[in-house]
N, C-alpha and C positions, 0 to 999 in steps of 0.2 A: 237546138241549132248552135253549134262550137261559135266558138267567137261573136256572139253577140252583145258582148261587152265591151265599150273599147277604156281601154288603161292610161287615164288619163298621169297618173303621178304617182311614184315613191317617194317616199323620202325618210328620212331616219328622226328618229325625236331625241329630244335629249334628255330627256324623263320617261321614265315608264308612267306609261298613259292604263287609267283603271276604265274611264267610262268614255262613251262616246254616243253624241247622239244627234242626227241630223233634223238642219231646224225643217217645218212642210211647209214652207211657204217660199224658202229662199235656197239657194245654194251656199249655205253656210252650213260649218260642221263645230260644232262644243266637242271640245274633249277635257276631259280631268285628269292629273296626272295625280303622284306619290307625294309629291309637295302641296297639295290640297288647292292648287291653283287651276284655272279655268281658262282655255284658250279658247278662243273661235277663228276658225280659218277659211276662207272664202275655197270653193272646190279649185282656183288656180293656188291653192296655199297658200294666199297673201292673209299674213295676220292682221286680224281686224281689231283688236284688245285682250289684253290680257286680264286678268281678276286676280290679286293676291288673296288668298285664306285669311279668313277674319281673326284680330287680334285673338290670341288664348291657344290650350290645349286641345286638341284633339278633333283639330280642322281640316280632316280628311274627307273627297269628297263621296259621299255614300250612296247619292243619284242626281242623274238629270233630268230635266225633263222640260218641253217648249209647252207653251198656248200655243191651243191651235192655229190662230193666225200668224204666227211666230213672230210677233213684234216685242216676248218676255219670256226668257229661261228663269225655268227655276231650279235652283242648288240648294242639294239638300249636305248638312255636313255631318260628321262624325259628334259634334257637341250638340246637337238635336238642333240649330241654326237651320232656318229655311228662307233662303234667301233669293228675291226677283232681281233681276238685273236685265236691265234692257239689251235690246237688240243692237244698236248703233253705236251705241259706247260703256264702256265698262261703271256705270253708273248705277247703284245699289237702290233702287225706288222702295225698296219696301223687305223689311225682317220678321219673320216670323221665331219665337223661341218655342221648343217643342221640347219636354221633361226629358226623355230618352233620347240617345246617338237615331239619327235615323240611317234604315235599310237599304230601301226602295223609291221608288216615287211613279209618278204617270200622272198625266193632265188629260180630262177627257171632256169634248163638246156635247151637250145635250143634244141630241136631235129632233128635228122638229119632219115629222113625215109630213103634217098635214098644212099646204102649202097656205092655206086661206088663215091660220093661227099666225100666233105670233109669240117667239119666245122672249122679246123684248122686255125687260125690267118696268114694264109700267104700275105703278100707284092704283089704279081701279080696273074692275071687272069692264074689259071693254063691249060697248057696245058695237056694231055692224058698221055703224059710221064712225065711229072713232079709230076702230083696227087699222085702218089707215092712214094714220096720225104720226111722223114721223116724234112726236113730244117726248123725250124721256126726263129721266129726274135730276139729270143734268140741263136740259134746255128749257125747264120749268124754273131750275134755280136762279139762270143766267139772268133771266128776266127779271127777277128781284134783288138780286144782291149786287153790290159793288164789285168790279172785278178786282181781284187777287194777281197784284202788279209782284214783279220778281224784286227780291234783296237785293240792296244795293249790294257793291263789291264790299266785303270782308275788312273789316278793322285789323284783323292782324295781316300779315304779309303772308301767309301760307294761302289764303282764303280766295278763291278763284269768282270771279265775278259771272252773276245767273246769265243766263241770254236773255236779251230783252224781248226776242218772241217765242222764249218759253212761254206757254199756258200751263199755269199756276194750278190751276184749276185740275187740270188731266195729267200729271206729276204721275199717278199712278199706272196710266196708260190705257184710260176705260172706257175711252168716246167711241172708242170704233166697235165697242161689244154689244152684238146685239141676240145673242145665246148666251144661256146660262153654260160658263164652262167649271170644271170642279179640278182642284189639285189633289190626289190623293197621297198621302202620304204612309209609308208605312215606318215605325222604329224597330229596335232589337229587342222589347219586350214583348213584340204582340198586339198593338195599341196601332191604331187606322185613324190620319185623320183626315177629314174633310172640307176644304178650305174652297169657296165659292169664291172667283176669279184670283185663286191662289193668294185671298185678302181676307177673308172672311169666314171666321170658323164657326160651318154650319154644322157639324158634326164630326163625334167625336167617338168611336166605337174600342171599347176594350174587351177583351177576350174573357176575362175573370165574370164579364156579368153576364157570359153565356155560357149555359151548363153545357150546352152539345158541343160546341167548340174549345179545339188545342190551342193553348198557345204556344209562342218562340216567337224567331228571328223569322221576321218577313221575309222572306224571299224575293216576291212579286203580288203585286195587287193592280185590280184591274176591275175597271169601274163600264159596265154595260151600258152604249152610247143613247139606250133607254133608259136609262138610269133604274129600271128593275131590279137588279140586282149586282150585289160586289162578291168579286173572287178573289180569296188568296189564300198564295204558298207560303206555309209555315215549315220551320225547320222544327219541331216537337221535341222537347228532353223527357222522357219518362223514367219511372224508376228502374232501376237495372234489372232484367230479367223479368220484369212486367210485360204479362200475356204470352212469352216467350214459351217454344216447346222445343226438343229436344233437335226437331230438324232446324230450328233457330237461333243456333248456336253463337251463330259470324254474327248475329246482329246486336248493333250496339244499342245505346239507351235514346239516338237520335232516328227521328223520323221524319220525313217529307210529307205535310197533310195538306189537303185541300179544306179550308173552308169557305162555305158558299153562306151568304146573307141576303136576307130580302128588304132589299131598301125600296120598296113602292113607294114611300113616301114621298124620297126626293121627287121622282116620276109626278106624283100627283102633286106639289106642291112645286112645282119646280119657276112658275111664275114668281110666286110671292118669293121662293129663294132667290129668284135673280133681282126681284128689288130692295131687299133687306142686304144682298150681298153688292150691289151697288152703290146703295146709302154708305154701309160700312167702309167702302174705297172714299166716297167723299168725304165720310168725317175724318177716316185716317188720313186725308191728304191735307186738311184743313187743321188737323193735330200736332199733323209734321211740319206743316208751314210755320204754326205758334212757335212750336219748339226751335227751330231756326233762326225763329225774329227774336224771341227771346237771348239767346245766344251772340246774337248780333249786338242786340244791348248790351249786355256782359261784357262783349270786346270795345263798344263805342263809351262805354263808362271807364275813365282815368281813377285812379288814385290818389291823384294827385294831394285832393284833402285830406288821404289821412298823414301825407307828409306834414300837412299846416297842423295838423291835429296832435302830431307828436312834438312839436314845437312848442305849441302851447301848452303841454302836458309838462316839457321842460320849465317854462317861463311861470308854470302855477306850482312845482316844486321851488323856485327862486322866494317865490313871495309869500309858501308857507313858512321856508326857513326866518322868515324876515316878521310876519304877524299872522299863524294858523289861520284866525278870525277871516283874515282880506280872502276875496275872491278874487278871479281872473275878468269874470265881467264886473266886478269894483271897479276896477282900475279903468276899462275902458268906459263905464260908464262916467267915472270922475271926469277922464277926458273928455265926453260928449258935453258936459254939464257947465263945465268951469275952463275947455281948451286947456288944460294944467297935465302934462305927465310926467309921470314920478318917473326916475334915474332909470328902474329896472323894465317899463315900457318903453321908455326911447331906446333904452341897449336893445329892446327886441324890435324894435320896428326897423332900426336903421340898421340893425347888424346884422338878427338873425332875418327877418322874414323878407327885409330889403324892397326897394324896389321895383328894382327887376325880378325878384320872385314873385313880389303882386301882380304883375304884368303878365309873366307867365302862369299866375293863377288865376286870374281873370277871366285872361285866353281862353285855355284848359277848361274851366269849368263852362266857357258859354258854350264852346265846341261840343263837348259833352255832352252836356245838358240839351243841347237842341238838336244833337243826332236821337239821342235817346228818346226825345218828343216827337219828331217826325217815324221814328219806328214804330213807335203806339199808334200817331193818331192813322197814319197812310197803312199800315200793316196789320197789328196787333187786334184792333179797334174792328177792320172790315173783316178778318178773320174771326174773331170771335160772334159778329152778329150775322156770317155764315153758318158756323157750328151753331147757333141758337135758331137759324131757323130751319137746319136739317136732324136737330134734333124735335125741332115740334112736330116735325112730319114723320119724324119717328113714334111720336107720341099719337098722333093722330091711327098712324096704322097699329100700333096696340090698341087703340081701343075697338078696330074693326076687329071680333076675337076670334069671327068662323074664320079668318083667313089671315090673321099675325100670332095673334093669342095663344090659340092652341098653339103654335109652332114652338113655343115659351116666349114671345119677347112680352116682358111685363110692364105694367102702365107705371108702377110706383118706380120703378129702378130708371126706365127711362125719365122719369117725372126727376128723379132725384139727381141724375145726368144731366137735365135742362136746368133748374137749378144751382149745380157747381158750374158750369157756362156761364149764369148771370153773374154768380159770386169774382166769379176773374174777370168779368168786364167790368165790375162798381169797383176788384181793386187795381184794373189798369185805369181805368178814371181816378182813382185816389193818386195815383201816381202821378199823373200828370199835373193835381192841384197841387202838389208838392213840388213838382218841377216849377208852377208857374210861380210858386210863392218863394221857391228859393233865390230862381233867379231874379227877382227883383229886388229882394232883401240885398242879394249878394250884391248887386250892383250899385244898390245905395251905401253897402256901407263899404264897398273898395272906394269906391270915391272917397268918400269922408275919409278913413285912411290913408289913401295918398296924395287928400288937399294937408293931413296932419304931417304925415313924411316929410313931402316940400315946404313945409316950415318949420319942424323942427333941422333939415335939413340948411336953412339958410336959403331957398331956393323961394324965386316969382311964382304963385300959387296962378294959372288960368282963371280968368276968370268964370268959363263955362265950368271949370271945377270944383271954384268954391262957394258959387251960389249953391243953396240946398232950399228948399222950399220946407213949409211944416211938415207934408206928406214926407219927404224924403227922410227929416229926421226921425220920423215915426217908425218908416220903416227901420231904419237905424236902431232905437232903443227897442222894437220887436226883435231884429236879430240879436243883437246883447243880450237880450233878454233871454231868449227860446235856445241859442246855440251854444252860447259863451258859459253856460248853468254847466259843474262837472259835475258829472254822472257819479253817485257814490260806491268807488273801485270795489268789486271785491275781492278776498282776498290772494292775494298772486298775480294781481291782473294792476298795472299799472289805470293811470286817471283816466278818463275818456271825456271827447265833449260831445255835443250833441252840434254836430258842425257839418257832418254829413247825413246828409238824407236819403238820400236818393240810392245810394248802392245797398242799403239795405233790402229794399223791394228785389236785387237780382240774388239775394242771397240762397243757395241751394240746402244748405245745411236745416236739418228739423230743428231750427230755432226761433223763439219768437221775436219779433221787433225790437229791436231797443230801444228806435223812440216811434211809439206808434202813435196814429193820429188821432188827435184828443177832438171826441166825436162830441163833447158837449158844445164845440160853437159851430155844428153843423147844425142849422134849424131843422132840415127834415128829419137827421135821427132824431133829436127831441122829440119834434111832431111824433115820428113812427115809439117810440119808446112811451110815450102816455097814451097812443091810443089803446083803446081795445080790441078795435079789432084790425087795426092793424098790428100790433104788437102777437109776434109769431107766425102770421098767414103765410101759407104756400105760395099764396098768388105776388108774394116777394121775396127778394133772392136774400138771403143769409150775407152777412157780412164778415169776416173773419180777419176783423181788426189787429190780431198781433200774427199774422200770417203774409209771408211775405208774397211777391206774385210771380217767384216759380213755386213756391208751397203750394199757391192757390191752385195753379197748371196742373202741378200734380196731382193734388184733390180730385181735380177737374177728369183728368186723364183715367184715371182708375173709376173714376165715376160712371164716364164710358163704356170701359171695357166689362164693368162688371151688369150693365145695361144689355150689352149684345154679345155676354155668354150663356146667356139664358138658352136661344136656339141648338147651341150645339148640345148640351147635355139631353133636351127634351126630344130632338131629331134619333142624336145616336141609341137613345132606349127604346126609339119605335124600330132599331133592324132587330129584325129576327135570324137569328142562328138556324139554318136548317140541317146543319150536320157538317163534320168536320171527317175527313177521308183520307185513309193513308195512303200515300201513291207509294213509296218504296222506300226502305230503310238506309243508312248510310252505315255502310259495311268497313270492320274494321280490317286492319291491312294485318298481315302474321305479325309484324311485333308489336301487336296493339294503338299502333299510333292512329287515328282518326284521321280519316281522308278528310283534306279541302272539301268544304261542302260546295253543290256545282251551282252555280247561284244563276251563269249567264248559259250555260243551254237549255233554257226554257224561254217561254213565251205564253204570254195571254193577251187574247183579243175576242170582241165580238162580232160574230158577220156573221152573213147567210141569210135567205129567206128561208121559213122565220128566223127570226133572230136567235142565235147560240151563244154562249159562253163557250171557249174553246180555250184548253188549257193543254199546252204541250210539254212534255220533258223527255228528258232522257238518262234513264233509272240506270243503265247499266256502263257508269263510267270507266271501268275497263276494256268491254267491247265497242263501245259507239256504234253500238250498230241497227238500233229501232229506237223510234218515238214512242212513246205512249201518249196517246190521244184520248181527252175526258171531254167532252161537253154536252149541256144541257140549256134546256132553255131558258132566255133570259125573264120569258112570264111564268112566273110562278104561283100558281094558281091553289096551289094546296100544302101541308103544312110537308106534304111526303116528296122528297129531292126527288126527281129520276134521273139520271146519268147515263151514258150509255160511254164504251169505252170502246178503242179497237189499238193494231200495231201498224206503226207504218218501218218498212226498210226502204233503201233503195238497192237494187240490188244491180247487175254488173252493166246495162245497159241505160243510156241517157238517151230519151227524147226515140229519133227514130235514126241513132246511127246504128250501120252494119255490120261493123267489125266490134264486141266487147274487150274493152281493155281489160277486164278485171269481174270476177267472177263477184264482189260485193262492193261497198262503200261502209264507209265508217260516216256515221254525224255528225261533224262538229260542233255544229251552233244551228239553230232554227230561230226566225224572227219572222212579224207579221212587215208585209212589203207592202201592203196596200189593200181594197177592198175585195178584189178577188183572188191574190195571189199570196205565197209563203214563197220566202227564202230562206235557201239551205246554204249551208259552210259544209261540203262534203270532201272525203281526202278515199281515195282508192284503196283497196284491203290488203292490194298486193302488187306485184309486177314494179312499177314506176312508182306506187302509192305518191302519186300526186294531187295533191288538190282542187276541187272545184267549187265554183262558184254558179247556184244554179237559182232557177224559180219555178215555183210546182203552182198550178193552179190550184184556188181554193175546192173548185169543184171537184178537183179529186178525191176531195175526202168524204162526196156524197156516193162516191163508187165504194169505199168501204164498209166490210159488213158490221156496223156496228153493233157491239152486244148490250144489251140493258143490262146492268149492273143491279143488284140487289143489294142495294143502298139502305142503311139502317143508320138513323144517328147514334146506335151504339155501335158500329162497327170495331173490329176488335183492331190493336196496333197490330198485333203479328200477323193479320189476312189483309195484307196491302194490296193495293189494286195489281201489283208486278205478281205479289205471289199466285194469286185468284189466276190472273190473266196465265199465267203458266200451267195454272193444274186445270183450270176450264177449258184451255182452249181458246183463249181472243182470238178474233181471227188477223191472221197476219198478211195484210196489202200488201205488193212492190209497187212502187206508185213511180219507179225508175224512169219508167217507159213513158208516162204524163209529163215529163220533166221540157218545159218547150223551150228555156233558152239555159244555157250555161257557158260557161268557161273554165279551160282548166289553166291554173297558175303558175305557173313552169318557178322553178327556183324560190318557193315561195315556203316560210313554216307557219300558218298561219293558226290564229287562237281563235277569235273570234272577229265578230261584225258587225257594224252598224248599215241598218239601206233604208233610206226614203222613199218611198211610192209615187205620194206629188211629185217629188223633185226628178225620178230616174237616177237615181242616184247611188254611191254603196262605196263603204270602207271597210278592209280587212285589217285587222293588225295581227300582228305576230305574234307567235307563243311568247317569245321573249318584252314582248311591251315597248320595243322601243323604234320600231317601225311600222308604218303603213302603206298600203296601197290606194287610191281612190279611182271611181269606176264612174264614166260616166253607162246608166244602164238602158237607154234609151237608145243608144246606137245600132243602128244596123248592119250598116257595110261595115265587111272583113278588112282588116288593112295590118297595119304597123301598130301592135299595141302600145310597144314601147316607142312611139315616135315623140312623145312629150315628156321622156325622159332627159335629161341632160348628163351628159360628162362625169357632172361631179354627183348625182344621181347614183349614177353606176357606180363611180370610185365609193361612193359611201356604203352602197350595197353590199362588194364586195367586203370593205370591212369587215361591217356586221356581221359576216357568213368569217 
């Protein structure tokens, strides 16, 4: 039926656009351009955010791809970066780094056919009465833990203040999941990975450790919404003139392969992945939180002391020139002792340190010091004894090992993860007895100070300033004592005092403490240090006295991640390789130069009863003129693939019109539209060779005769499925006439297409990259396609052309 599209919009870009992909749940469209940037545009093309390319080299973007609920795109870049960004604002939740540039990408939902189950991430084997239990391991924690309040606004000026009804908690987006969904990722070596809620790498598949399988540059991968099995298009480099025979002249060293793998396991374990891959969103959400607050402290801690510090460095060279012997807390301790100071402390208290410098040092450090305390104890503190008690529930399911264990998550690795957790909380509590001690000392002895100031100055001492109690003086000759001691330089390194404490703990450098804390007047280490059998025990956390506490973070952090890569390595050696298939060779042009390889006229999806793998291309980039059609089924039941293949054209007749404009069609682009339909990008062979825009039902392809293929995991490169299907016979469909809605594009050069199914939806863009069209495909009545064009629409169109 002609016109059953209506045209909602043109408009020109101002970048050539590489990718495009509509979100399924909304009228939103992602597109990637040549600048590595990411737009989303609502179907009225009102821009919703933009995304700059991530700092460095080679942030080109390589795929897109939505969760199925479309509330997170994921971007894959050219520097192996896989990156979530929310739906609503251009706001980065969550990085993945991957060794290789990635190729491809696809996000797939596990399906769940049988209505009375449940694919929900729960912790135990449910029973009958439980199944309907709305409880997940999110509303089990809530219950126990402190909620996770947002950061305050940013100490520097750049630093944007959190929402206060952000939840802290779901930062990664994963309250509303209640299927296992999986990111599939492919790179340009040949390497698949498996990422459960595009957060959690459950598997990790590389080609080298299957003998039957080619590798190369991904093409496309595509994950069976049974999760029985994964399909993907390789671009294969072999050696020159391997398997080649004398009719195989034109072919180069590149080949187009399919490989198929049998992932039943995800299938059969796909419970216990959705809640290993839902723990992993919590702890990472709870990781990133730390790292935040941390960072916060960094910007809320002043310097101010190491100013006072290089003053003092000055004023302790004055007094070596004068007697090596003297010290710096000499002098002020003489002062404490006898009120008496010598010539070259009052030139430093009233000239250099002044005042109003104490005042503003005062200030400065209370400021400081009690931003930094309230970060630990409201932030730091509630975060860490979430991460400790999602990692013991991590511990708890290692030890169930028919249903965590075998998957690899091991007891000792997580054991040793929970563990560097408790080590960073005994050293962010070390931190804070240090806050509390400094600040006290500090305030005992500015006082004393500048009750000394106002009378060496000549000035009325307060009297609330110049009483001091014994305590107060105590505190006094402790700080003298513990600060004022110089540190013995070495060499090239001017004097240091020990005056500040506290920005050591944010130090990121692999350095240890300078002045770490002297654990003999803790009573418990003692206690723990003589006994027996607490000295060493698991069942207590390790302390890491000259580590400061982003050192500890870090410890902590890889403590983690090397806890929950256990799964991916032990998932990816359970696929099996069933054979790896050449679909058609990439032919060189007369002056030897290598064609573009065709990366975006193809397509892979699963449908049908039964369920299929359906794998489309189209091998002959000169002609455009037939599909080759591969699929098999997605239960794989024995170790021998069977495939069956067939050809589709379209040939001069669309749907049930009477007059044929054109005696064929060329293919431009093929995509899955939805559960029972494909969409074509078709352009006329002759006459007007105009473009169309069509949809073929899926059941067309049950009309084709499909042939079995004699499928060998040794299949040879030179007998590709194109050469076979040409000297055999596939049989060759017109599936023209099946064609029930289309459009033809008047004035239009178009490249390729994006179309949503959910949505009714569909974009074309142009050979040249830098215009589109958008379709709403849902429409019925004929009218004015162009009527939502505007003026300056047209003026820019004509441009273009």
């Amino acid at each position: 039926m002609q016109c059953s599209f209506r045209q909602l919009k043109e408009k020109s870009l101002s970048t050539e656009v590489t990718q495009m992909q509509w979100n399924p749940k909304m009228d939103l469209l992602a597109l990637a351009n040549t600048q590595g940037e990411v737009w989303l545009h609502r179907l009225n093309w009102q821009r919703v955010w933009t995304l700059s390319p991530p700092a460095g080299e080679g942030q080109g973007v390589a795929g897109l791809a939505w969760r199925p609920d479309g509330q997170v795109l994921g971007i894959g870049y050219r520097s192996g970066q896989v990156v979530l960004c929310d739906v609503e604002k251009a706001e980065v939740l969550h990085t993945s780094s991957l060794p290789h540039p990635v190729s491809c990408m696809t996000w797939q939902e596990a399906e769940d056919k049988n209505s009375g189950a449940t694919a929900s991430p729960f912790h135990l084997e449910l029973t009958s009465s439980a199944a309907s239990s709305t409880t997940t391991p999110q509303g089990a924690a809530a219950e126990f833990l402190p909620k996770l309040t947002p950061l305050p606004k940013g100490y520097s000026a750049t630093d944007k203040a959190n929402s206060e009804e952000e939840v802290v908690e779901d930062s990664k987006r994963l309250s509303s999941q209640t299927r296992l969904n999986i990111l599939v990722v492919g790179d340009e070596f040949g390497s698949i990975y498996l990422l459960a809620y595009g957060l959690f790498s459950m598997g990790q598949l590389a080609w080298e450790e299957h003998p039957q399988a080619r590798g190369g540059r991904l093409l496309s991968v595509s994950l069976s919404s049974d999760l029985q099995c994964l399909s993907a298009v390789v671009q294969h480099q072999s050696a020159v003139g391997q398997h080649q025979t004398a009719a195989d002249t034109l072919q180069s060293e590149h080949i187009v392969c399919l490989n198929t793998y049998n992932t039943s396991l995800l299938a059969l374990r796909k419970q216990e992945l959705a809640t290993l891959g839902m723990k992993y969103g919590q702890v990472a959400t709870i990781l990133g939180y730390m790292q935040n607050t941390l960072r916060s402290m960094s910007e809320a801690w002043e310097d101010i002391l190491l100013e006072m510090d290089n003053k003092l460095a000055k004023f302790a060279e004055t007094i070596d020139s004068k007697d090596p012997e003297w010290r710096v807390s000499d002098e002020f301790l003489q002062l404490l002792m006898w009120g008496k100071a010598s010539p070259e402390l009052q030139s430093f208290l009233l000239n250099t340190l002044t005042e109003k410098g104490l005042k503003k040092l005062g200030l400065s450090i209370d400021n400081s010091y009690s931003n930094i305390e309230k970060l630990v104890r409201n932030h730091l503190q509630r975060a860490g004894q979430a991460l400790l008690f999602h990692l013991s529930e991590l511990k708890g399911l290692s030890l169930w090992y028919d249903k965590y264990g075998v998957l690899g998550l091991n007891t000792q690795a997580v054991q040793e993860a929970w563990s560097s957790a408790g080590s960073f909380m005994l050293k962010a509590n070390e931190l804070l007895q240090v806050i509390d001690n400094s600040m006290k000392n500090f305030k005992a002895f500015f006082r004393w100070v500048y009750a000394v100031m106002l009378r060496l100055a000549g000035e009325q001492v307060p009297s609330e300033v110049s009483k001091m109690s014994q305590k107060d003086l105590a505190f006094v000759a402790e700080f003298l004592q513990e600060n004022l001691t110089e540190e013995t330089p070495s060499p090239g390194r001017p004097k240091r005092f020990n005056l500040e404490k506290v920005g050591q703990y944010l130090n990121k450098k692999d350095e240890d403490l300078p002045f770490p804390q002297d654990l003999s007047k803790i009573p418990w280490e003692t206690f723990m240090q003589s006994s027996t059998y607490l000295k060493g025990s698991e069942l207590l956390f390790p302390h890491h006295q000259k580590k400061s506490l982003y050192q500890v973070f870090n410890i902590t952090k890889a403590a983690v991640d090397s806890a929950l890569e256990g799964p991916a390595a032990v998932i990816g050696k359970s696929f099996n390789c069933l054979g790896s298939l050449p679909l058609y060779p990439l032919m060189k042009s007369e002056s030897g130069q290598q064609k573009r390889i065709p990366v975006l006229p193809m397509s892979q999806f699963s449908g049908g009863e039964p369920r299929h793998v359906f794998t489309l291309v189209i091998p002959d980039q000169d002609s455009l003129s037939r599909i080759l059609v591969i699929r098999h089924p997605t239960q794989l039941h024995s170790e021998l693939l069977m495939m069956e293949g067939a050809w589709l054209k379209v040939g001069g007749q669309l749907g049930e019109q009477e007059t044929r404009r054109c005696s064929s069609h060329k293919i431009l682009d093929v995509s899955y539209y939805d559960e029972g339909t494909l969409a074509l990008l078709l352009q006329e062979g002759e006459g007007e060779c105009c473009p169309v825009l069509a949809l073929l039902p899926l059941m067309a392809l049950d009309d084709c005769g499909f042939a079995v293929l004699e499928f060998s995991p040794t299949f040879p490169l030179s007998a590709t499925v194109a050469s076979i299907g040409d000297r055999m016979g596939l049989c060759m469909y017109d599936v023209g006439h099946q064609i029930t809605q289309y459009r033809y594009l008047e004035n239009a050069d178009p490249g390729v297409m994006a179309v949503g199914g959910e949505r009714k939806v569909g974009a074309v863009l142009y050979g040249h990259q830098r215009r589109l069209r958008l379709f709403d495909m849902n429409a019925e009545e004929e009218g004015d396609s162009d009527e939502d064009i505007s003026d300056n629409d047209m003026q820019d169109l004509n441009e273009t052309r």
